[in-house]
TORGU-547462 format. One line per field, with one value per atom (N, C-alpha, C): residue in one letter; atom name; z, x, y. Coordinates in nm, 2 decimals. Layout:
! TORGU-547462
residuo	c(A  ...) .
atomo	c(CA  ...) .
w	c(Z  ...) .
u	c(X  ...) .
v	c(Y  ...) .
! end
This chain:
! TORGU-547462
residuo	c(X  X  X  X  X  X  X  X  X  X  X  X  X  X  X  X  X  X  X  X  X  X  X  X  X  X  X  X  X  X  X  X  X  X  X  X  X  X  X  X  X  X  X  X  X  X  X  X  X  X  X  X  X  X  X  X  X  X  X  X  X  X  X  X  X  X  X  X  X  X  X  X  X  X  X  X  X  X  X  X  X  X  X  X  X  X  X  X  X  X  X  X  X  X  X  X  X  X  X  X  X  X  X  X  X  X  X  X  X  X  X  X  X  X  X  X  X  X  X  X  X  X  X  X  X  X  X  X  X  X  X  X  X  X  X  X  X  X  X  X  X  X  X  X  X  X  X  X  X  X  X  X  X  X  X  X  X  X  X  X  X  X  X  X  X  X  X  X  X  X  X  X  X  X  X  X  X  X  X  X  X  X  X  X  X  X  X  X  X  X  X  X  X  X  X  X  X  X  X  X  X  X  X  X  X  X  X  X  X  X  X  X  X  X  X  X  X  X  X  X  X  X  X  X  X  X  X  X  X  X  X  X  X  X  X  X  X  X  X  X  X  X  X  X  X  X  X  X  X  X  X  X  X  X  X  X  X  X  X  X  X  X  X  X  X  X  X  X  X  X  X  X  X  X  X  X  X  X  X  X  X  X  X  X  X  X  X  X  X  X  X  X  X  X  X  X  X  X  X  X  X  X  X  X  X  X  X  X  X  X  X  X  X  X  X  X  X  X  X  X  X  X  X  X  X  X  X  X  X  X  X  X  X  X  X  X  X  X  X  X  X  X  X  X  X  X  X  X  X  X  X  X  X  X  X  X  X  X  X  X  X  X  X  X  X  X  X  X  X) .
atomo	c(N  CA  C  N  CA  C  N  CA  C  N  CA  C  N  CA  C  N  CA  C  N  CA  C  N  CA  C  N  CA  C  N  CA  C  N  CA  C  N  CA  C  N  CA  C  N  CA  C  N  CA  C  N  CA  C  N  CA  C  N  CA  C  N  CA  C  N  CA  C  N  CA  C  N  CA  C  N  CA  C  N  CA  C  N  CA  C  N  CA  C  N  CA  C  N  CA  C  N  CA  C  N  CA  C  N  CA  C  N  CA  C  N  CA  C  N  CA  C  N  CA  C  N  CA  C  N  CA  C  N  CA  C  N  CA  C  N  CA  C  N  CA  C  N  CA  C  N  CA  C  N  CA  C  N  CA  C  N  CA  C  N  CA  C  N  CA  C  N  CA  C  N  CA  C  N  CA  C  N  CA  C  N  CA  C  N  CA  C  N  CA  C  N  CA  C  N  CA  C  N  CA  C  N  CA  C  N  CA  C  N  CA  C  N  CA  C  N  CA  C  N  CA  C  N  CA  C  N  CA  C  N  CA  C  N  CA  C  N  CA  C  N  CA  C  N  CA  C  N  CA  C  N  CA  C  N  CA  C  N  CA  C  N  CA  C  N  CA  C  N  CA  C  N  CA  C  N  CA  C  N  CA  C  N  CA  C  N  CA  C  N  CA  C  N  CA  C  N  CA  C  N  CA  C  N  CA  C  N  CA  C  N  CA  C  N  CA  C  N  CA  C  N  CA  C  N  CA  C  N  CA  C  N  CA  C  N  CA  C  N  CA  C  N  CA  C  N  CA  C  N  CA  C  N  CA  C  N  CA  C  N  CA  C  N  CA  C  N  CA  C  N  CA  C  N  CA  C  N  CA  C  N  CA  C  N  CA  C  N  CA  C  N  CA  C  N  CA  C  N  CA  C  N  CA  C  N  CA  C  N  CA  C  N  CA  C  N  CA  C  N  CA  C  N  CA  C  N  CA  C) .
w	c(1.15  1.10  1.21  1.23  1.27  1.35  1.51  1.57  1.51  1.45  1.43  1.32  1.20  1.07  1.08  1.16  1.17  1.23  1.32  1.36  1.27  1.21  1.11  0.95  0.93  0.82  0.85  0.98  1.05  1.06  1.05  1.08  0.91  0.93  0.79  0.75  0.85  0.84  0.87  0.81  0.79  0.69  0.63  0.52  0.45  0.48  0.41  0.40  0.24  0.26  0.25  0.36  0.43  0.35  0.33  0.25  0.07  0.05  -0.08  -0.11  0.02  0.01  -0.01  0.08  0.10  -0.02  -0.08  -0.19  -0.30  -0.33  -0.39  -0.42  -0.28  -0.23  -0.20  -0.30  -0.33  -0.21  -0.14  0.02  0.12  0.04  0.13  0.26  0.39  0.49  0.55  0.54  0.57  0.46  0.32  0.20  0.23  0.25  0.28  0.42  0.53  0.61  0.59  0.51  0.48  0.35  0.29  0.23  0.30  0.37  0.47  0.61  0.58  0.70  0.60  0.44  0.32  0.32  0.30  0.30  0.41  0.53  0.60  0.59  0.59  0.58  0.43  0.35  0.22  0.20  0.16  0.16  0.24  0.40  0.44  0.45  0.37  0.35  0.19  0.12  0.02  -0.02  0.12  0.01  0.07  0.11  0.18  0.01  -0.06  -0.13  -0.24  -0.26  -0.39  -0.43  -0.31  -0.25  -0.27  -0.20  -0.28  -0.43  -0.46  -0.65  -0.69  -0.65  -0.70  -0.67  -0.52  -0.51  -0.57  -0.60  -0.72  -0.86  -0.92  -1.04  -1.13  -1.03  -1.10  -1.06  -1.25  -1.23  -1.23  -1.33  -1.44  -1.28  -1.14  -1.01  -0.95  -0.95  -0.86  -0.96  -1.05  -1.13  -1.13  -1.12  -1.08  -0.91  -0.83  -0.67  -0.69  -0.74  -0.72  -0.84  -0.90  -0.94  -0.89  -0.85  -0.69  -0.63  -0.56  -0.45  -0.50  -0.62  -0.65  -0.66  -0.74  -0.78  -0.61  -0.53  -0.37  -0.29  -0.28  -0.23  -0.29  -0.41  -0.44  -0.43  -0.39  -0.39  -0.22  -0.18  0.00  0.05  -0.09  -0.06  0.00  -0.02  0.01  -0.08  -0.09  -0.26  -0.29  -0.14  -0.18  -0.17  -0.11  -0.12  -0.26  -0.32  -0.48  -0.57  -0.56  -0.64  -0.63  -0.47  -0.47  -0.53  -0.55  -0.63  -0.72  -0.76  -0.94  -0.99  -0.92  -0.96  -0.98  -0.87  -0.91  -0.97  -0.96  -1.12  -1.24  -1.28  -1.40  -1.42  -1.33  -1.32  -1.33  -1.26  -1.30  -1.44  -1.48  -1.62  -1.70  -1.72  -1.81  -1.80  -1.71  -1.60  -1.61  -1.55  -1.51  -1.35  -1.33  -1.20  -1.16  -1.01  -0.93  -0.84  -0.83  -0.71  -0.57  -0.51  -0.41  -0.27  -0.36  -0.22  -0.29  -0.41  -0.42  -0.35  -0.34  -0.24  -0.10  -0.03  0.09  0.08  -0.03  -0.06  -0.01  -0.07  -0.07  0.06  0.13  0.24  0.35  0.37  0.43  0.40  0.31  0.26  0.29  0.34  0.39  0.53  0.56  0.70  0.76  0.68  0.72  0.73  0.60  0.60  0.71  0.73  0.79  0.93  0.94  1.14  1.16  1.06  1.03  1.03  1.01  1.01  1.09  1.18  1.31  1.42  1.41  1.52  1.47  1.40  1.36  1.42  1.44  1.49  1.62  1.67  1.83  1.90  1.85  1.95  2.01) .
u	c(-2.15  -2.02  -1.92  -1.79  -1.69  -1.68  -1.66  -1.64  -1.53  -1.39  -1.27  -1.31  -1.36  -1.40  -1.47  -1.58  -1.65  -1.59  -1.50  -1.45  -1.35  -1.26  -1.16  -1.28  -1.37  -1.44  -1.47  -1.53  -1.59  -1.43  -1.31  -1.19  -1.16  -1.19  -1.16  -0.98  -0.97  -0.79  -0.69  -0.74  -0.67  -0.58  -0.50  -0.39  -0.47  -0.62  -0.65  -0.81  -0.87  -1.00  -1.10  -1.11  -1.19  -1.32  -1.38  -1.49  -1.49  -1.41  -1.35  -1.30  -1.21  -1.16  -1.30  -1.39  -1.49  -1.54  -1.59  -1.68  -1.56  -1.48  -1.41  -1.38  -1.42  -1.48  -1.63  -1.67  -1.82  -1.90  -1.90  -1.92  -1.91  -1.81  -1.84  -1.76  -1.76  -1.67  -1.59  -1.62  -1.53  -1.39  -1.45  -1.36  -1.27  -1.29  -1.23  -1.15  -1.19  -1.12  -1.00  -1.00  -0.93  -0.84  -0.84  -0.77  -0.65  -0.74  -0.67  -0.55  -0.58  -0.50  -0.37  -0.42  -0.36  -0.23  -0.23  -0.19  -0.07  -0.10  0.00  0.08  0.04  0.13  0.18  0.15  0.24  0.29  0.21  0.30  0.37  0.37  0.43  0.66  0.63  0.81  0.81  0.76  0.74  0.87  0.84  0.95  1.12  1.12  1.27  1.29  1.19  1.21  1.24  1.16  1.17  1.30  1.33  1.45  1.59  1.59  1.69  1.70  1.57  1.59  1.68  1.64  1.69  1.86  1.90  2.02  2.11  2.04  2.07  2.12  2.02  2.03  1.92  1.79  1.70  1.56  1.60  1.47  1.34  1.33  1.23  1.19  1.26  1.17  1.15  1.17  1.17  1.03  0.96  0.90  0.78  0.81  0.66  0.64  0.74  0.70  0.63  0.63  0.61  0.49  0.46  0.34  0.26  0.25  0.16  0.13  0.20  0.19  0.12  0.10  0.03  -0.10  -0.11  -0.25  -0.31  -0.24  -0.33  -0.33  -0.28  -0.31  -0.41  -0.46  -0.57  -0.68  -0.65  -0.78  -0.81  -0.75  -0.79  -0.81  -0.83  -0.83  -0.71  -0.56  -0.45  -0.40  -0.48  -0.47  -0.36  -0.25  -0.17  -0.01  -0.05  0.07  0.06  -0.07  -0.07  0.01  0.00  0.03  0.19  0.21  0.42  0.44  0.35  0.39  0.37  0.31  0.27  0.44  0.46  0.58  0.71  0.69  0.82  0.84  0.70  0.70  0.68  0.68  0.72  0.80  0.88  1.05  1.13  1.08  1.16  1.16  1.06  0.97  1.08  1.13  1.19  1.30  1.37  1.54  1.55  1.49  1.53  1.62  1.66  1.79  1.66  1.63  1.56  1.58  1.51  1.55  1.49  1.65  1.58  1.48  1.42  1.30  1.18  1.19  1.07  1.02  1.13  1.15  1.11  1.14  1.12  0.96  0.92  0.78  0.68  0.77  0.67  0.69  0.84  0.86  0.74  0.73  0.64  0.53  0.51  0.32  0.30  0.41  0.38  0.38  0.47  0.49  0.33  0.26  0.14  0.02  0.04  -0.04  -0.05  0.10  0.07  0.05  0.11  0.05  -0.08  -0.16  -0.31  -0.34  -0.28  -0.38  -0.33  -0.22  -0.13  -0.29  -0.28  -0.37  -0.52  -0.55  -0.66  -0.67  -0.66  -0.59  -0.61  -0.49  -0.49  -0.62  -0.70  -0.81  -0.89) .
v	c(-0.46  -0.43  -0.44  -0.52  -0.49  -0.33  -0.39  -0.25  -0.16  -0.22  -0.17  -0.11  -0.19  -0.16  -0.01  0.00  0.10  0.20  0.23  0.33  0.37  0.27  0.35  0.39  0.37  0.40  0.54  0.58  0.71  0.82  0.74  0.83  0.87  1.00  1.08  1.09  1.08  1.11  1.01  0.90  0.77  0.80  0.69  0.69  0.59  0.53  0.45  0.48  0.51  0.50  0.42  0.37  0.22  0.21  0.35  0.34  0.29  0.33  0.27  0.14  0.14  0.00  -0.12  -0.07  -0.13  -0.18  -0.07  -0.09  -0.15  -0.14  -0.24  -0.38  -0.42  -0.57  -0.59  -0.49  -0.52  -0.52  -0.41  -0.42  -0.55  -0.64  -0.74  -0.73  -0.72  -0.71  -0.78  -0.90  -1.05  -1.03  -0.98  -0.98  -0.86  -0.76  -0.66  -0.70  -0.75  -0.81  -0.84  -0.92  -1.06  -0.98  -0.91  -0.80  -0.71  -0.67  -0.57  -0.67  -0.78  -0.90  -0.93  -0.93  -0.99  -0.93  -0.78  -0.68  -0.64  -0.69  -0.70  -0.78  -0.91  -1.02  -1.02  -0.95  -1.02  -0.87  -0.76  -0.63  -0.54  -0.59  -0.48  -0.44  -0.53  -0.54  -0.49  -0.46  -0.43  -0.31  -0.24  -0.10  -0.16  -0.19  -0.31  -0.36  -0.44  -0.54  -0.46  -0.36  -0.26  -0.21  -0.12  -0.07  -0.15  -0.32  -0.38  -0.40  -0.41  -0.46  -0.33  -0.17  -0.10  -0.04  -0.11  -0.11  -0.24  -0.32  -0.43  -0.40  -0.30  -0.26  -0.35  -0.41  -0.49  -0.39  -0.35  -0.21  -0.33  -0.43  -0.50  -0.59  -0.60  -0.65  -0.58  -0.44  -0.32  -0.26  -0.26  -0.21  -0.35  -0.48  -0.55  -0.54  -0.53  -0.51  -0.41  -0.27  -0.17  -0.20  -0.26  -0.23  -0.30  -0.44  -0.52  -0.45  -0.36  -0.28  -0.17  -0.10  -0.02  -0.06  -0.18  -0.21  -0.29  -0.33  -0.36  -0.26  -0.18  -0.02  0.01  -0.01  0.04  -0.02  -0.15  -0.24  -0.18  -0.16  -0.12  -0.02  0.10  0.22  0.27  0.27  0.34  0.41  0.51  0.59  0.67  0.72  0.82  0.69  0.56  0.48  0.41  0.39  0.38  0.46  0.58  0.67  0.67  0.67  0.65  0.54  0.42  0.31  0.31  0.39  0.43  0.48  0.58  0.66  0.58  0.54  0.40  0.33  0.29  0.15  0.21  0.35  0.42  0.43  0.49  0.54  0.41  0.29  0.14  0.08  0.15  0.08  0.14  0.29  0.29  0.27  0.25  0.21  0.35  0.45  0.55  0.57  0.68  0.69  0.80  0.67  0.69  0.83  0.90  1.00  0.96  0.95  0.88  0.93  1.09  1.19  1.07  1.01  0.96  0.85  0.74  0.62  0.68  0.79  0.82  0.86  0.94  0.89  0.79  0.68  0.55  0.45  0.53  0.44  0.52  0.61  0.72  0.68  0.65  0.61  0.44  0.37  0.24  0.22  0.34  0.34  0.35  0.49  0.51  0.45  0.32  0.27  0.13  0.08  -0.02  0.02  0.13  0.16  0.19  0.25  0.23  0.07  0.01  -0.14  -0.16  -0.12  -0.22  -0.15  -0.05  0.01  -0.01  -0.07  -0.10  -0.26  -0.35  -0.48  -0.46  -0.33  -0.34  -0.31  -0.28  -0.20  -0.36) .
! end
């Protein structure tokens, strides 16, 4: 196993549950790799992008960003940045007036998660 992989798996107090994530990619670890690489490169601008759809007034792009981002948070085990993207892509779904403690939510739970994979990388 991945020296990096195995020490963030052993860290209980990640923002991301590596063992989950894991087994989500069918323990495969190259797959989960290559997930977790995915993830940077395509989601980590995510709440930037969300954030303008909704200073736009485009709930119906702020409501599929936010549900991608829900459903790959979950593939990687990032269970509490799923759920801020759950919330948003409800609240976009019905053109609801966003409160914006919830965006600071989601911006918080990306922040988290991606300095978990930036320092996962650096080692």
């Amino acid at each position: 196993m991945n020296e990096n992989l195995s020490r963030a798996i052993a860290s209980k107090s990640s923002a991301i549950d590596f063992e989950a994530g894991l087994k989500n990619c069918a323990d495969d670890e190259e797959l989960f790799q290559q997930m977790l690489s995915d993830f940077v490169s395509d989601h980590s601008g995510d709440y930037d992008k969300i954030k303008a759809a909704l200073d736009e007034g485009e709930s119906k792009t702020a409501q599929r960003l936010a549900h991608t981002l829900k459903s790959t948070a979950t593939l990687i085990g990032a269970k509490d940045l799923a759920s801020a993207a759950l919330v948003i892509e409800l609240a976009a779904s019905k053109d609801y007036l966003i409160d914006w403690s919830l965006m600071d939510d989601l911006k918080d739970e990306c922040q988290r998660v991606n300095k978990e994979l930036k320092r996962m990388t650096v080692r």
